[in-house]
C-alpha positions in Angstrom: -73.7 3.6 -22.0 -72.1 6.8 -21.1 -73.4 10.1 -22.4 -71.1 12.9 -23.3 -70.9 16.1 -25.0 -68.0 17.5 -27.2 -65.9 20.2 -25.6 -66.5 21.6 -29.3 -69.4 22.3 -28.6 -70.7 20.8 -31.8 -73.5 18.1 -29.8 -73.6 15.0 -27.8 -72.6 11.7 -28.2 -72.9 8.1 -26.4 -70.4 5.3 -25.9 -71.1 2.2 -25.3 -68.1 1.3 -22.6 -69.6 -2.5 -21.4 -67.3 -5.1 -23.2 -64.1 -2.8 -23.1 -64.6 -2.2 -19.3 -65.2 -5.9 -19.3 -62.1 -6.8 -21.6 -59.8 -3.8 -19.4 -60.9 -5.4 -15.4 -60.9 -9.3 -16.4 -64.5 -9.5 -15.4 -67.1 -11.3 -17.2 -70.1 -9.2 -16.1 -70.9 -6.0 -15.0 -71.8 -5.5 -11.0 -73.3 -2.4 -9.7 -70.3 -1.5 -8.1 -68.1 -1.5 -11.0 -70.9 1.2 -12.2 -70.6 3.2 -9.2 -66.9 3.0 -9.3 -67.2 4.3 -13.1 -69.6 6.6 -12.6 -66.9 8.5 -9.6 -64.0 8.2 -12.4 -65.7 10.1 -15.1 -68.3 12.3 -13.7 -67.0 16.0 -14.1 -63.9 14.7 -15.2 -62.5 15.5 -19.3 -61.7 12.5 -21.3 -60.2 11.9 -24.3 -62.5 10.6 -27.4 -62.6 10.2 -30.8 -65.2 8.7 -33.6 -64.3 6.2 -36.1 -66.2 4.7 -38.4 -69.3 6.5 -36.8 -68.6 4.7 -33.6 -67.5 6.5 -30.6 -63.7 5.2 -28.8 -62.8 6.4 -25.1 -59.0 6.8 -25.6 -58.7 7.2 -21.9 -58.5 4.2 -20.7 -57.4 4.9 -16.9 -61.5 6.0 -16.3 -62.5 2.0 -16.9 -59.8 0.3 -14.6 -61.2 -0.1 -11.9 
């Protein structure tokens, strides 16, 4: 899960970014170091995201290839 908060300053919100990082690096399962390298993309950085259907979607999808 990644945990963000809206530049709008309207709240917080949570992804869940497992099967798309998944789907994005050809992997079938999630190693500590893909979550390291993850973690070094996004922390402090400004992403693009947008809800749908009450869901959360990470337009950016540069921060999960790894």
């Amino acid at each position: 899960m990644i945990d963000f908060i809206r530049t709008d300053d309207l709240g917080w919100g949570t992804i869940s970014a497992r099967r798309l990082t998944l789907y994005v690096n050809n992997r079938e399962k999630i190693t500590e170091s893909l979550v390291e390298a993850i973690k070094q993309k996004i922390t402090g950085k400004t992403a693009r995201v947008i809800m749908s259907n009450g869901e959360w979607f990470l337009l950016d999808m540069s921060i999960l290839k790894i």
